[in-house]
N, C-alpha and C positions, 0 to 999 in steps of 0.2 A: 411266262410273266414278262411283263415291257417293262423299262426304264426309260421316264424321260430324262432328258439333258437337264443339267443342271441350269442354275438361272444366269449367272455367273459363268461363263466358260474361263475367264480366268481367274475366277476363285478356285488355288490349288486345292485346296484340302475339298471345296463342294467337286470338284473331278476326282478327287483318288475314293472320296466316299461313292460318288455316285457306281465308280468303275467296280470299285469293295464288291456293291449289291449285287452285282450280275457276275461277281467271281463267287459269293459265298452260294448263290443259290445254285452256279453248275456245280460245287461242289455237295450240296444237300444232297443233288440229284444221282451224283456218283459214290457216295458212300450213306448210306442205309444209317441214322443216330443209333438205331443200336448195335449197329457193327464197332461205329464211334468211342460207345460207353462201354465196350467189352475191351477195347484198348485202353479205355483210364483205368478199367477195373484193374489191367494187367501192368500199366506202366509203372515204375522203378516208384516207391515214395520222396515226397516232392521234401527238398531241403531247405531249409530256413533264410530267406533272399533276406530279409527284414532286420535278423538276427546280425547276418554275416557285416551289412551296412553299419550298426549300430556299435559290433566289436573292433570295426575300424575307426572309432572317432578316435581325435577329431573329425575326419575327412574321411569316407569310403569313395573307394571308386569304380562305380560301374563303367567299364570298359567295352565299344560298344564293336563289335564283327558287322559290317556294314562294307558293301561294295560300291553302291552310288548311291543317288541323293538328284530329287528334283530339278533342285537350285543351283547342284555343284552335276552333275552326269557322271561321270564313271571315277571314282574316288583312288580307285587302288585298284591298276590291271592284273597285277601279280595277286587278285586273291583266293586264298588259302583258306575257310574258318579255320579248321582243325589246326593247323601250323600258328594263324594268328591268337587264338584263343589260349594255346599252350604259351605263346608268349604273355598275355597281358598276367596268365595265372601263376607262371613261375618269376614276375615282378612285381606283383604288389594289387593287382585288381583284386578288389572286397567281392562282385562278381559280373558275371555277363550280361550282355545284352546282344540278342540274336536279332536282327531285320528280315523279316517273313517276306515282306511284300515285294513281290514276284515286277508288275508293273511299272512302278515307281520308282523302286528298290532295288531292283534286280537280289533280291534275296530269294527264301525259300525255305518250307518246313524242314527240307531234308539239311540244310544249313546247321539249323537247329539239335537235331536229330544227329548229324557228325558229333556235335559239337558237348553234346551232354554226353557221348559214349567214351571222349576224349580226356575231358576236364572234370573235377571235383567241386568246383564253383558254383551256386545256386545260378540258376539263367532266366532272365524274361525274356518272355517272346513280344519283341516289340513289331506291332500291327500297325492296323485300323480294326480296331475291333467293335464289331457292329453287331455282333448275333452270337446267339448260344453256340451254335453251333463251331465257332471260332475259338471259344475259350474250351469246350473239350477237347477239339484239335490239339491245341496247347500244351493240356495234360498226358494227352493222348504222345503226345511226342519226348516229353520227359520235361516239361517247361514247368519251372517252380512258383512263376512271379509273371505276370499279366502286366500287359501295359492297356490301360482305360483312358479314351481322350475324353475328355467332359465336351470340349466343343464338336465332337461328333455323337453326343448322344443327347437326348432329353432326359426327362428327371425318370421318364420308367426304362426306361432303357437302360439307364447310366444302373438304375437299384438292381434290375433283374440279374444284370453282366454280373455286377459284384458280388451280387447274392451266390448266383451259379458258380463262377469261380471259388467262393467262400466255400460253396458245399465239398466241392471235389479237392480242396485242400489249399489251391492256388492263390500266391497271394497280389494284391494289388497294387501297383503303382497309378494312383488316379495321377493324372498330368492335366496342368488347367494352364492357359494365357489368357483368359478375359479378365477381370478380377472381380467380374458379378459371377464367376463360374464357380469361385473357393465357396460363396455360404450355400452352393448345393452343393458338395460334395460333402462338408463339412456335417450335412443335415444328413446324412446318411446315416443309417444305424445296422451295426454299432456303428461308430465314426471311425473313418479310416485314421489309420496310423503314420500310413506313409503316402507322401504328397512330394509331385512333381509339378514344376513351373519352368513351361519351357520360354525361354527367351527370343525363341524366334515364334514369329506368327505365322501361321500356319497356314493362313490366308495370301500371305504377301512376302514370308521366308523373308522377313527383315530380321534383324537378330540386336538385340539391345541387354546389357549382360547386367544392367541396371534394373531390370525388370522383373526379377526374382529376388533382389533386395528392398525393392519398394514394397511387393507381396508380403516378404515377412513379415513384415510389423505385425499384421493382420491375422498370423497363423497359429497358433496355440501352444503352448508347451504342449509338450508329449509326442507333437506329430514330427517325425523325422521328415526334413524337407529338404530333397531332391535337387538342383539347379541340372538346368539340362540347357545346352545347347550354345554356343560361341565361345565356349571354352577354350582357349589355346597354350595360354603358359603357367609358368608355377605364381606365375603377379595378378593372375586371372583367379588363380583358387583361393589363395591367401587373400584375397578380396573377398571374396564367396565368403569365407569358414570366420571372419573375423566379421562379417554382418549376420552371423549365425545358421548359417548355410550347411548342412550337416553330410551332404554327399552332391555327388556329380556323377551328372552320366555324360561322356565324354567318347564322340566316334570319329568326327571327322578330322580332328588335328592327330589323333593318334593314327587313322587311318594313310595319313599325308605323310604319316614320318619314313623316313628310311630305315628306322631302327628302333621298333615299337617298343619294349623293353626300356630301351634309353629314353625314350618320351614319356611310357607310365612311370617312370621313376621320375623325373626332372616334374612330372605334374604332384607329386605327393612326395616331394623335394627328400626322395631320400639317396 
């Protein structure tokens, strides 16, 4: 199978999707889906990410194991998951967020994979998630909670991923920044519950922390919603949670800290 270039060579998010396609299909090629579905048959049951956000209000915090980043390049030399992840969980993270993507990222499934053998914390596996074949991975690894980009899928794409995660037990964090993206995801059935709005664009890794409070207006009771991304002090969250902002996903200022612990606590001011 060929890939062309994308239209854009520097639209980031069309290069990490485009690069996605030709990393999910050598891995089609090297693992057999029903070798795949014989590991979700066997992996650990998947814990309640949704729940754990919810028993932390006001404010949960998804605490994010993250090496580098596009925009910023190697975030944390010294890193750890397993050491890091035992920290965010013996201070106060509601729960994880693992970074898969290999390319980009410099993450990795076995990241993951440490990190659910170590911690009690439900964990998403945050992607580019493009293909079924991604969200059995997922399961397949002990991951309880999916990260779904709306701006990398269309509307059968976006239903099929959430369907297929739904079956195998996995739950979703759909993440939207366009804000014609919220009434498809919203149209989904059942409707998701929990919703992310990332503040940075994902096109141009600009970052505006205003951008998930204009969303709300817009969003529903019931649906627990997410703010992700420029997150940096406890003036930053109390901003969040008092425009009705119900959790945060938070990597790279915790990432930057010297003393990760002291920074999840100073972020959920306890």
């Amino acid at each position: 199978m060929s890939f062309q270039e994308p239209a854009d060579v520097n639209d980031i998010l069309d290069r990490i999707v485009h690069h996605k396609r030709a990393e999910v299909c050598a891995a089609r090629s090297a693992t057999p889906l029903a070798e795949l579905r014989r590991r979700v048959a066997a992996a650990p049951p998947p814990r309640d990410f949704e729940g754990a956000l919810r028993r932390a209000h006001p404010m949960g915090l998804i605490a994010e194991v993250k090496r580098a980043s596009p925009s910023a390049g190697v975030i944390r030399a010294n890193f750890d998951p397993v050491c890091i992840a035992r920290e965010y969980a013996a201070h106060g993270a509601a729960c994880l967020s693992v970074l898969t993507d290999r390319e980009f990222f410099q993450g990795s499934l076995q990241d993951l994979i440490q990190v659910r053998q170590a911690v009690d914390l439900p964990i998403l596996r945050k992607d580019f998630i493009i293909d079924e074949f991604q969200v059995l991975e997922a399961r397949a690894a002990g991951a309880d909670g999916l990260l779904l980009i709306a701006e990398c899928l269309d509307d059968a794409e976006l239903s099929h991923l959430y369907h297929v995660a739904r079956e195998i037990g996995l739950q979703t964090l759909i993440e939207i920044y366009e804000p014609e993206n919220l009434d498809r995801v919203l149209a989904l059935t059942p409707r998701p519950t929990l919703l992310g709005v990332n503040n940075r664009n994902l096109r141009t890794f600009v970052t505006n922390l205003d951008h998930c409070l204009t969303l709300r207006r817009r969003i529903p009771d019931g649906v627990l919603l997410v703010g992700e991304s420029g997150i940096h002090t406890r003036t930053d969250v109390e901003r969040l949670q008092q425009g009705g902002v119900h959790a945060i996903l938070v990597g790279e200022s915790l990432m930057r800290s010297p003393e990760i612990g002291a920074k999840v606590r100073e972020l959920l001011g306890r």
